[in-house]
LOKOLNU-822403 format. One line per 3 residues: their letters; for each residue x, y, z of C-alpha. Coordinates in pm, whole numbers, plus 50000, padded with zeros to 5 digits. Example, Ala and Ser with C-alpha at 12.3 -4.5 7.8 and 13.67 -1.06 7.14 Angstrom:
residues 2
AS = 51230:49550:50780; 51367:49894:50714
END
This chain:
residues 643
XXX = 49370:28292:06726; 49489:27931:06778; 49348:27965:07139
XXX = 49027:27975:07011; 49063:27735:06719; 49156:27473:07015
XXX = 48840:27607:07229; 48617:27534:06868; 48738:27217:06813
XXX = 48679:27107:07183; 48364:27260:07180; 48299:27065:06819
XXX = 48409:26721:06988; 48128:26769:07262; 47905:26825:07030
XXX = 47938:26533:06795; 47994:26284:07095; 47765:26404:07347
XXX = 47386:26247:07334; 47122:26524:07209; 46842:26501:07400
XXX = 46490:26384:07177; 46183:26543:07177; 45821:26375:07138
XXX = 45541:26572:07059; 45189:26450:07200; 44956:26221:07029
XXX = 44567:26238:07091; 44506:25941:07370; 44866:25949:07433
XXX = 44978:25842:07786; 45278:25897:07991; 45325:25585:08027
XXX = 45322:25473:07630; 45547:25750:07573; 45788:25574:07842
XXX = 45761:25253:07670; 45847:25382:07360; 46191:25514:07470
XXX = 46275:25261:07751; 46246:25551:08037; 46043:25645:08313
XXX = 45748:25854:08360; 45946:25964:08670; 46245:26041:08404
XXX = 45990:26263:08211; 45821:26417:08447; 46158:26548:08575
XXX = 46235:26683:08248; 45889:26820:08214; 45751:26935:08524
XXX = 45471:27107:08322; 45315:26800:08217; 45234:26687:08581
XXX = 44975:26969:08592; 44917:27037:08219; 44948:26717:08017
XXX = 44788:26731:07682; 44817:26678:07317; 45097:26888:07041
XXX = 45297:26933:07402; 45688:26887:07317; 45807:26724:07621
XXX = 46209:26631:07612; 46273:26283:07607; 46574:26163:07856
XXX = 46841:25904:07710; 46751:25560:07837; 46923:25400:08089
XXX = 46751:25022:08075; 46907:24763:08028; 46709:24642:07795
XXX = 46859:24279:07773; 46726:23957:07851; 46671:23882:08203
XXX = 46681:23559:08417; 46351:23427:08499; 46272:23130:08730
XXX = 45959:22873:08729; 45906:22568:08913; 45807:22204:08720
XXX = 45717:21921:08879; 45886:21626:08801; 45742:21354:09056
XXX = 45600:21329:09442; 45633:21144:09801; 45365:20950:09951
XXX = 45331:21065:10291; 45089:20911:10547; 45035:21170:10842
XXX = 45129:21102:11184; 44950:21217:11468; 44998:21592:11591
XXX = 45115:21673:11219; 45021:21969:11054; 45038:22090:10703
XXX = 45275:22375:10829; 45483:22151:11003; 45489:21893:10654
XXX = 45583:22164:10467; 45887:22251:10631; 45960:21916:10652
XXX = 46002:21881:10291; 46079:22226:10209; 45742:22302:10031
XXX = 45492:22571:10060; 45124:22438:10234; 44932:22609:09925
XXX = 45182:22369:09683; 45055:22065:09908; 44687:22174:09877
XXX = 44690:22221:09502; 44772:21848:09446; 44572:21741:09743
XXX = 44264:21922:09643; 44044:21767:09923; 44251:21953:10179
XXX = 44101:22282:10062; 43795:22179:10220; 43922:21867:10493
XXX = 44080:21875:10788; 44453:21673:10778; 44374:21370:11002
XXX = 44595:21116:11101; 44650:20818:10909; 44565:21059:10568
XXX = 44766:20980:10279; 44880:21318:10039; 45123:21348:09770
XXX = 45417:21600:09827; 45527:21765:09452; 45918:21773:09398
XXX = 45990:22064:09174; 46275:22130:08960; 46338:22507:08866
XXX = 46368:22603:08550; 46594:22964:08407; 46466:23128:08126
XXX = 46574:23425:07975; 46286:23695:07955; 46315:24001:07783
XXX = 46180:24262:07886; 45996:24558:07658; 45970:24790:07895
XXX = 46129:24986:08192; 46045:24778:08481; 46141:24506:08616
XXX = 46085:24269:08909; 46377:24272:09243; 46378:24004:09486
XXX = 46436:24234:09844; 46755:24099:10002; 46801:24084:10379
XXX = 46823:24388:10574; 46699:24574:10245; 46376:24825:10363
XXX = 46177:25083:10148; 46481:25360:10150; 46721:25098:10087
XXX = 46551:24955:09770; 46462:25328:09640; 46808:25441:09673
XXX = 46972:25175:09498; 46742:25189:09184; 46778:25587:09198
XXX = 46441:25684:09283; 46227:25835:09563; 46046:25617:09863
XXX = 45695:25763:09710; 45833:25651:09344; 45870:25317:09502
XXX = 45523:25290:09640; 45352:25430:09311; 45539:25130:09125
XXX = 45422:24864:09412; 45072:24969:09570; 45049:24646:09741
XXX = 45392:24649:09913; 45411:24540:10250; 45493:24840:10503
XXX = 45805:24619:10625; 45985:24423:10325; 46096:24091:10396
XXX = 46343:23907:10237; 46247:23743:09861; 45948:24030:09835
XXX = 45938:24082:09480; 45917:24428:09332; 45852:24632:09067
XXX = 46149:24853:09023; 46327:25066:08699; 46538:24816:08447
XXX = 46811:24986:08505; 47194:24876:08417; 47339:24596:08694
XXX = 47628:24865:08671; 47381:25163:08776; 47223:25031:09072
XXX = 47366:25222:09378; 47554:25000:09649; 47436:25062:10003
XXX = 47799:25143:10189; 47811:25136:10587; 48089:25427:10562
XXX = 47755:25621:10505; 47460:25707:10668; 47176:25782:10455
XXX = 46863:26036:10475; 46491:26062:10329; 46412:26402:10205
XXX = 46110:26549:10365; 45830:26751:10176; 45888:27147:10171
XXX = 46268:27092:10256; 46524:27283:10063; 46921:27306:10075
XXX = 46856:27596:10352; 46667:27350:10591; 46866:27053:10539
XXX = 47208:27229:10629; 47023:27350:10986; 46916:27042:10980
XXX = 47239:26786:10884; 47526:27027:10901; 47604:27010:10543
XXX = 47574:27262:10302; 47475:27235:09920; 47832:27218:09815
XXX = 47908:26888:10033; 47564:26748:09996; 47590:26764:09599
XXX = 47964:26597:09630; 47782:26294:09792; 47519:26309:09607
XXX = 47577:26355:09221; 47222:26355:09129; 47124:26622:09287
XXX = 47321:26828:09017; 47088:26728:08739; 46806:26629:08962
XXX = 46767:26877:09265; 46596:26796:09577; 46261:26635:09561
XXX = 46097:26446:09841; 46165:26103:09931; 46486:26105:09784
XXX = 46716:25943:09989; 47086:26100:10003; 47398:26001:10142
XXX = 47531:26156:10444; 47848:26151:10652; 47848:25849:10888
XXX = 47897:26114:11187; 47576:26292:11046; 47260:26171:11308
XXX = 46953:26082:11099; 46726:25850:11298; 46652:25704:10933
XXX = 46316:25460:11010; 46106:25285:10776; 45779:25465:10957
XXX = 45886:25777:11118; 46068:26115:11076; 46353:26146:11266
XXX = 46258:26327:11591; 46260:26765:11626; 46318:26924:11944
XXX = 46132:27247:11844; 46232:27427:12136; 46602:27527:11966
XXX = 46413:27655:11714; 46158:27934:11809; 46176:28216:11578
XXX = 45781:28328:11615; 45767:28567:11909; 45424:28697:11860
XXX = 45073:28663:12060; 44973:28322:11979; 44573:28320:11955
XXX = 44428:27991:12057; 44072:27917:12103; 43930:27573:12258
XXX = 43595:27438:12246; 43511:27208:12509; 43192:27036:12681
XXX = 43189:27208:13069; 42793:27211:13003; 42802:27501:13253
XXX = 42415:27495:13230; 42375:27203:13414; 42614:27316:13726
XXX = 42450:27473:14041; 42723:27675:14185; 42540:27762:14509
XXX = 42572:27346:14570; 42944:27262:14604; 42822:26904:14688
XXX = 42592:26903:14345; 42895:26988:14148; 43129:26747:14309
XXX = 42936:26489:14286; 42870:26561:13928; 43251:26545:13872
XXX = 43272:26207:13981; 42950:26074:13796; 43008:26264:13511
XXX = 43258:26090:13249; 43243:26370:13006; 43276:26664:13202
XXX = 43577:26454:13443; 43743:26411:13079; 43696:26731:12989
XXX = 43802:26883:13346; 44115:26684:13299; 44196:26762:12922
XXX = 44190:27188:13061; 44414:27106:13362; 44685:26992:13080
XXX = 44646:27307:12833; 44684:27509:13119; 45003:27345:13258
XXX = 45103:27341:12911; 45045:27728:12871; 45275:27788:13195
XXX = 45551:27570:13040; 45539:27769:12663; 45585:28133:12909
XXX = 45879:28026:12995; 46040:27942:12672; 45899:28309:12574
XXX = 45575:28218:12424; 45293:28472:12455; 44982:28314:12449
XXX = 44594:28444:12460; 44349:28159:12499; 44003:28177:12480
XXX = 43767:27866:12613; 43417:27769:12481; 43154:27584:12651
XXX = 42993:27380:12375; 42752:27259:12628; 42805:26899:12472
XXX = 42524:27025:12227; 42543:27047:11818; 42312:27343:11847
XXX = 42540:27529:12062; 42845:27474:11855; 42640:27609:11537
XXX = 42601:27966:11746; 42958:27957:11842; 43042:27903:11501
XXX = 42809:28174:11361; 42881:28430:11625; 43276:28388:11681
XXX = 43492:28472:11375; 43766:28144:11394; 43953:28194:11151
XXX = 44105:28493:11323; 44264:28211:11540; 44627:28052:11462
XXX = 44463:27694:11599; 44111:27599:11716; 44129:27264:11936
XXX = 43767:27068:11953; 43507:27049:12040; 43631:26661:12137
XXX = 43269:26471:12022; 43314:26366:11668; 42970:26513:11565
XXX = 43026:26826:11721; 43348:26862:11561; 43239:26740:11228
XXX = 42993:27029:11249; 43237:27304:11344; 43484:27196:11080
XXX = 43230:27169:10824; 43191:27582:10928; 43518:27654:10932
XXX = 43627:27471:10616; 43688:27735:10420; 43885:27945:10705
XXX = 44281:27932:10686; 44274:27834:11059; 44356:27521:11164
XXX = 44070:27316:11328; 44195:27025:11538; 44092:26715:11715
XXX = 44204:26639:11974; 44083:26255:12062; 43804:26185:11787
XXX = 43805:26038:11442; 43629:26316:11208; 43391:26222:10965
XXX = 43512:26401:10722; 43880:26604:10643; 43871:26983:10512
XXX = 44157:27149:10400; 44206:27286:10757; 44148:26980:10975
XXX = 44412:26790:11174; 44328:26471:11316; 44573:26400:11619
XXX = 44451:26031:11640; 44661:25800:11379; 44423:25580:11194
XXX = 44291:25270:11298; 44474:25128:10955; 44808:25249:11046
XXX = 44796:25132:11391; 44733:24777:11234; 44986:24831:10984
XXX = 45207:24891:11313; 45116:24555:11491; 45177:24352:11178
XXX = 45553:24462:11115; 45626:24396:11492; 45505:24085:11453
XXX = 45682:24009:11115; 46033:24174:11246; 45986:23870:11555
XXX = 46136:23584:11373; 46173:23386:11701; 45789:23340:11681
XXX = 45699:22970:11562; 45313:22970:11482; 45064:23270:11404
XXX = 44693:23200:11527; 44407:23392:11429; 44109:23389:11661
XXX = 43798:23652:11530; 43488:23663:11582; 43249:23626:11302
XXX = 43188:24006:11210; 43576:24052:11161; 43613:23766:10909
XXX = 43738:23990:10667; 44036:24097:10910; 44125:23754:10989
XXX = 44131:23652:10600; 44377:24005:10553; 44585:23860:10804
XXX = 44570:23507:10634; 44734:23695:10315; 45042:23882:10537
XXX = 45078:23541:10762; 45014:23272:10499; 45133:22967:10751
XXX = 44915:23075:11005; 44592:22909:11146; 44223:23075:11198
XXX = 43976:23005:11413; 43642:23152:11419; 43378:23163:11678
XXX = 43079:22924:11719; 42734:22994:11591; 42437:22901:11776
XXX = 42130:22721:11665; 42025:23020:11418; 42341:23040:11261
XXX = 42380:23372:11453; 42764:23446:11606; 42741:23278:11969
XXX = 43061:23505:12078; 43246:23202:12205; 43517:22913:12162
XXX = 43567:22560:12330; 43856:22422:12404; 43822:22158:12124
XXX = 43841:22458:11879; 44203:22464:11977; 44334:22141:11937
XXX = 44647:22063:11743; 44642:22469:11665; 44920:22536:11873
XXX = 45296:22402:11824; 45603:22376:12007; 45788:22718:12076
XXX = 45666:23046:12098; 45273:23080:11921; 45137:23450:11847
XXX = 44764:23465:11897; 44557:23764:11701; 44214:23828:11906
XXX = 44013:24031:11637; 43681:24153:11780; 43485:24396:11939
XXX = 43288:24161:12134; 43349:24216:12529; 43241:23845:12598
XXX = 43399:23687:12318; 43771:23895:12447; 43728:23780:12812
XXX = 43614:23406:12681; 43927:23407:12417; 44170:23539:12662
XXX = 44084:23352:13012; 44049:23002:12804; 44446:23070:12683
XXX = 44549:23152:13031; 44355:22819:13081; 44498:22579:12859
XXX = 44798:22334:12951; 44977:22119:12686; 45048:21784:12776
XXX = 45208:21531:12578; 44982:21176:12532; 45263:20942:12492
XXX = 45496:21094:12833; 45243:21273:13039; 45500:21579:13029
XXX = 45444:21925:12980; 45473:22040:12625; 45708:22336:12609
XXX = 45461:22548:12421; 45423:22948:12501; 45117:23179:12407
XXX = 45132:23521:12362; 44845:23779:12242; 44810:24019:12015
XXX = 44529:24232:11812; 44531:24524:11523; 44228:24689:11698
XXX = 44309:24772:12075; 43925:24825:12197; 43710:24846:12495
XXX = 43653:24464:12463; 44002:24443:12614; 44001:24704:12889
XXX = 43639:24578:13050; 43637:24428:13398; 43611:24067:13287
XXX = 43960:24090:13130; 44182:24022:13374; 44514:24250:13397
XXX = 44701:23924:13524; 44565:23739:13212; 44698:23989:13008
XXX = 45055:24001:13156; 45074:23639:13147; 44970:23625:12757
XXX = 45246:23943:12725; 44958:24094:12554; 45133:24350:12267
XXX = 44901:24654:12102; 44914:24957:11889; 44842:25291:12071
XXX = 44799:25663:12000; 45024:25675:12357; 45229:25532:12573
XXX = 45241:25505:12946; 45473:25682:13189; 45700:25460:13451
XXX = 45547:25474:13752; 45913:25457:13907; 46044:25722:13648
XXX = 46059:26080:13804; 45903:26304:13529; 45895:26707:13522
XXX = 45528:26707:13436; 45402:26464:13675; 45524:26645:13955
XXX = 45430:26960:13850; 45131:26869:13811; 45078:26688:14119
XXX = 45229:26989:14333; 44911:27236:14123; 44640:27008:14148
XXX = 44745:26728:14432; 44681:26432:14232; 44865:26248:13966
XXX = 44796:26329:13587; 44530:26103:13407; 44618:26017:13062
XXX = 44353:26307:12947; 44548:26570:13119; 44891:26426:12989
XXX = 44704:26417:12644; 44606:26850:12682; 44923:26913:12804
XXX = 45089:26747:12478; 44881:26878:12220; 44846:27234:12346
XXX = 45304:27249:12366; 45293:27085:12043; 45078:27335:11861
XXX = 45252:27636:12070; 45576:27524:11952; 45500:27434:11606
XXX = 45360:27784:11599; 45652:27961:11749; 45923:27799:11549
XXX = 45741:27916:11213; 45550:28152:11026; 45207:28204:11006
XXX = 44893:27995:11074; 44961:27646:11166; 44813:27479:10870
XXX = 45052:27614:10648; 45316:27463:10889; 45273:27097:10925
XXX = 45575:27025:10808; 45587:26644:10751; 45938:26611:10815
XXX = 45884:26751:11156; 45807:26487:11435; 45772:26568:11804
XXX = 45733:26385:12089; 45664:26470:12489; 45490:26282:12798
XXX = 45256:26038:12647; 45233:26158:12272; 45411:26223:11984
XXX = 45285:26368:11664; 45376:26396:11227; 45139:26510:11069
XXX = 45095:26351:10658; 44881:26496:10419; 44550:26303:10361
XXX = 44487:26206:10010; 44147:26345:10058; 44274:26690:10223
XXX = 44350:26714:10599; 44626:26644:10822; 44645:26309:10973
XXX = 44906:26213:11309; 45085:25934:11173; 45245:25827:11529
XXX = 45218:25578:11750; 45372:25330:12004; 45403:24915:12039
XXX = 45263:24835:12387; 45301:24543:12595; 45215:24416:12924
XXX = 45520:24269:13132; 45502:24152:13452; 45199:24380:13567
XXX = 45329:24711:13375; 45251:24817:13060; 45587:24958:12859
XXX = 45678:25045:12501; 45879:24801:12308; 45879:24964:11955
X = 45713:25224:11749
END
């Protein structure tokens, strides 16, 4: 009996000291984010208390309110005053950027009290006024649960989400205009939680983002670590469980390839648990029709002239080298081919007289209107329709688009640049119709200088600079120059007029030690036509974003040989391209279950040859590749130098 007295009594003590949890019953015009406010949480918080009111929030719902965690106190809050200025009269070759970090001052701060400059040129001779600020603390409090974190160095998106106890995606919901890379002094919005709550990043760790559709099961074939030891390191996950984006703390042995843009990379051949047929049918553009097979000169010819059909030629060689390579890991494959005779029309009766969606994957046709027409077809299939080089007008349900978008490619560019701190001066040379890009690239480089192209007489783009466009732009040191068109002319003008310039100093007649180097967000045909000289391009150490990268030409590679010793010439980038896609899609296939559209695992990313591929949901349905590579030309090659 006094055994359970003592049990009561403990029992008893919980109860009285432990924190009952509240409850808040749903007002009409009620938000999640009122009902937050009001008890100094989280919608996150709720939400994870209430997973029902994600899908099914409404009014007289009882949702369980979390204790708060804020530290709801007041908080230190910095503003600048002015309290007096410096005449300065500009010498020659001075520049606002280079005033500015002469007296420590943003260019913007020197513009607001020298309004003229908004509109003028700095000259020499010009007198300004340079503010002096004093800052000024003030205590702020704050009446709700977020608040605003200065980004330390070496702090990125995981790092920031971890130590506030949220998820990467949490993160970006709370800061839609984050940068991709964070940079020291970024300010964002984060949960006002306790000083004392915030999780310390330790280097006895290594950490990991949790991937969507991964459970305990997948994460110990993945890490090594079971439940038991993941929930030791990770204490949250016992109230919490596993969501995506979390990021948990691993053993420092434990390989993660933890990036800022990718998923760490799967070798999908140790993991082939699918041994059935695999049915795969391609639509391409052979336009048999126009082919006289009693002329073996006819069709040869027509090879060479024709840029389509030597494309598509090229693309089949690959699938079928790839289709040798999945045999031998075991992979039974039936592949059926489809002449879409480059035609709409054609691709309509294929669509209407071939049941797809009896397919595991359907690859092309490789036109983006004849692909946005067989998609449309097949949207309502379970099949999984891909592209293989094209940007589709439109994402079903089913489509996967295996080219990244143009956006995240420039997204790519821009944090290469921004992780180069040795660079000294951003230029931004566009043509007229890409104003707007140069102005976006204004707000991520705020120091650096844009220069447009000329008009002519009718106030029409001329597609052209002069060398006087380009005085006092550069500086001493290493200058990064953005080309932003589309414009063939305007690219080889731009780019043979850098190669052209040389610096020399008035006053000594010496060289000035000033470097250019090129860059763009939007690696086009304007850069790859004959006018553009390869040797201009090495020079200028011209750096892109690409969908692939190149083989080393020195570099013995499996495929390349192989594929010499079949077809007696070396791969083009086409081939390399089917020979990628079709092993990707045969393994993705073979190391799950079912249809490959229910398998696109985000947390999966593959790489072979040329190509890699992780696929991301669209926010308007689809699969999109969200891969790529940072290019650059060196000394006549063309190599990766980042990702």
């Amino acid at each position: 009996m006094r055994y359970v007295l003592v049990l009561f009594f403990l029992l008893a003590s919980w109860t009285i000291t432990a924190q009952s949890p509240k409850t808040h019953k749903v007002q009409q015009g009620e938000t999640i984010e009122e009902i937050a406010k009001l008890y100094l949480v989280s919608p996150y918080d709720i939400y994870a208390l209430n997973p029902d009111a994600l899908q099914d929030f409404k009014p007289n719902m009882v949702l369980v309110i979390p204790n708060s965690r804020v530290k709801n106190e007041p908080q230190p809050e910095e503003t600048k005053q002015v309290i007096g200025y410096r005449n300065h009269r500009v010498k020659r070759k001075e520049t606002l950027y280079s005033i500015s970090k002469d007296y420590d001052v943003s260019i913007d701060d020197i513009k607001k009290y020298n309004e003229r400059l908004y509109s003028e040129q700095l000259k020499k001779g010009d007198r300004i006024r340079i503010p002096r600020f004093k800052t000024i603390v003030s205590e702020v409090t704050y009446d709700n649960t977020i608040k605003k974190y200065a980004v330390r160095p070496k702090e990125g998106k995981w790092r920031v989400a971890y130590k506030f106890g949220i998820s990467v995606p949490e993160l970006e919901a709370l800061n839609p205009g984050m940068n991709e890379v964070l940079q020291p002094g970024d300010l964002l919005n984060v949960p006002n939680i306790a000083t004392n709550e915030e999780k310390l990043f330790d280097a006895a760790y290594n950490y990991y983002e949790v991937q969507p559709k991964e459970g305990f099961y997948r994460l110990e074939i993945k890490l090594g670590l079971t439940q038991q030891q993941l929930e030791e390191l990770n204490p949250e996950l016992l109230g919490d469980g596993l969501k995506a984006g979390m990021i948990l703390k691993v053993p420092l042995e434990t390989e993660t390839s933890l990036s800022e843009s990718d998923s760490p990379k799967v070798d999908l051949t140790n993991e082939l648990i699918n041994t059935s047929e695999k049915r795969i049918a391609v639509l391409l553009p052979f336009q048999l029709h126009k082919i006289d097979t009693d002329s073996i000169g006819e069709t040869k010819d027509m090879m060479k002239s024709d840029r389509v059909l030597g494309l598509t030629l090229d693309f089949h060689a690959g699938i079928l080298m790839a289709l040798d390579s999945s045999s031998r890991l075991g992979i039974s494959t039936k592949l059926d081919v489809f002449d879409t005779k480059y035609q709409i029309s054609e691709v309509t009766t294929l669509a209407n007289q071939t049941d797809f969606s009896s397919y595991d994957a359907v690859i092309g046709p490789l036109s983006t209107r004849n692909f946005d027409r067989l998609a449309s077809m097949c949207q309502y299939d379970s099949v999984a329709v891909i592209s293989p080089f094209s940007k589709p007008g439109k994402l079903y349900k089913n489509t996967v688009q295996t080219r990244p978008k143009d956006e995240f490619l420039a997204k790519q560019v821009v944090s290469h640049i921004k992780k180069d701190s040795l660079i000294d001066k951003i230029v931004i040379i566009a043509d007229r119709s890409h104003k707007e890009v140069s102005d976006n690239l204004k707000k991520q480089f705020p120091a650096a200088k844009q220069v447009f192209s000329n008009l002519n007489k009718d106030k029409q783009d001329a597609y052209f600079i002069v060398p006087q466009d380009l005085e006092e732009v550069f500086v001493e040191g290493r200058n990064m120059v953005f080309l932003e068109t589309k414009n063939p002319a305007f690219a080889s003008n731009v780019i043979s007029m850098l190669n052209g310039i040389v610096f020399i100093d008035e006053e000594t007649e010496e060289a000035l030690d000033i470097s250019i180097e090129l860059t763009t967000t939007n690696h086009n045909r304007a850069f790859e036509t004959e006018d553009v000289d390869n040797n201009h391009l090495s020079k200028l150490k011209f750096v892109y974003a690409s969908i692939n990268k190149y083989l080393p030409s020195q570099e013995p590679n499996s495929f390349v040989m192989a594929y010499k010793k079949r077809y007696g010439v070396n791969p083009s980038k086409y081939a390399i391209r089917g020979f990628d896609l079709m092993l990707d899609v045969l393994l993705r296939l073979a190391s799950s279950e079912g249809k490959l559209i229910k398998n696109l695992d985000a947390s999966i990313a593959t790489e072979y040859n040329e190509n890699k591929f992780s696929y991301m949901q669209d926010a308007f349905g689809g699969f999109v590749n969200q891969s790529g590579y940072i290019i650059q030309y060196q000394d006549l090659e063309i190599i990766e130098v980042g990702q």
